[in-house]
C-alpha positions in Angstrom: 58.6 -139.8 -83.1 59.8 -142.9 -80.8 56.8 -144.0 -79.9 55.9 -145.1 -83.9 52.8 -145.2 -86.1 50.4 -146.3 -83.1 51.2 -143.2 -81.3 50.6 -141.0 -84.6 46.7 -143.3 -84.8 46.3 -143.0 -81.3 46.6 -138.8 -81.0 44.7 -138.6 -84.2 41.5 -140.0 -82.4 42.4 -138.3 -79.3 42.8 -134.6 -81.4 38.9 -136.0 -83.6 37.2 -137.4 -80.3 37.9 -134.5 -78.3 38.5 -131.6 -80.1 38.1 -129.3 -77.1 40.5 -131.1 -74.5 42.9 -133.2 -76.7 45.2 -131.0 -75.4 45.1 -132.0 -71.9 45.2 -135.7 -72.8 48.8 -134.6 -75.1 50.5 -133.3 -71.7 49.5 -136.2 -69.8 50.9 -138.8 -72.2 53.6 -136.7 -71.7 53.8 -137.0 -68.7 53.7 -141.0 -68.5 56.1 -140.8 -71.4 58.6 -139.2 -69.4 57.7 -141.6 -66.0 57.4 -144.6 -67.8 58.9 -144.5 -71.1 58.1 -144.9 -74.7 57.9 -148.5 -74.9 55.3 -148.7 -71.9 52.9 -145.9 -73.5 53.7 -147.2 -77.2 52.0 -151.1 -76.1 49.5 -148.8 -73.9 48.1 -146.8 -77.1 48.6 -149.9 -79.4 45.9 -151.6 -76.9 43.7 -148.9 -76.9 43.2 -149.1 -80.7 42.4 -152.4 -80.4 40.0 -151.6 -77.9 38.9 -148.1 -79.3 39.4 -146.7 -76.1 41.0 -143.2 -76.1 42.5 -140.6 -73.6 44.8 -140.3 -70.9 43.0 -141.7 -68.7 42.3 -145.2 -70.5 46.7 -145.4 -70.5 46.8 -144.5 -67.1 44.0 -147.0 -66.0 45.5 -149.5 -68.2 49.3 -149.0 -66.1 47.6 -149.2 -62.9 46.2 -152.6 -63.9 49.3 -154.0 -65.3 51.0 -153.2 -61.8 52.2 -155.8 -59.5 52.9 -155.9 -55.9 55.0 -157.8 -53.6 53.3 -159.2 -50.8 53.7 -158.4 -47.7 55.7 -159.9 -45.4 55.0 -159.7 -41.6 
């Protein structure tokens, strides 16, 4: 796997935390996989071990806050 050993932690917990919609939080880490590539997700789900914070939506959160805007010019 290209994502490493924190990827394997991280969709262990996901797969024990929620047994009933891991699933859904696989193909959405997929998905940012694919949009924002392995070493954006692997320092994403490295964080959330630290923090103990797990699913999809704790990546995506975390990519929103990491993003930076130009200003705007008028």
């Amino acid at each position: 796997m290209e994502l490493g050993e924190p990827a394997i932690r991280y969709l262990t917990e996901i797969v024990h935390r929620r047994p009933r919609q891991w699933f859904e939080d696989v193909d959405r880490l997929h998905q940012i996989l694919q949009s924002h590539g392995p070493e954006v997700l692997r320092r994403a789900m490295e964080e959330g071990l630290k923090q103990q914070i797990f699913g999809a939506f704790y990546v995506e959160r975390s990519l929103q806050a990491g993003l930076s805007f130009s200003p705007v010019v008028q």
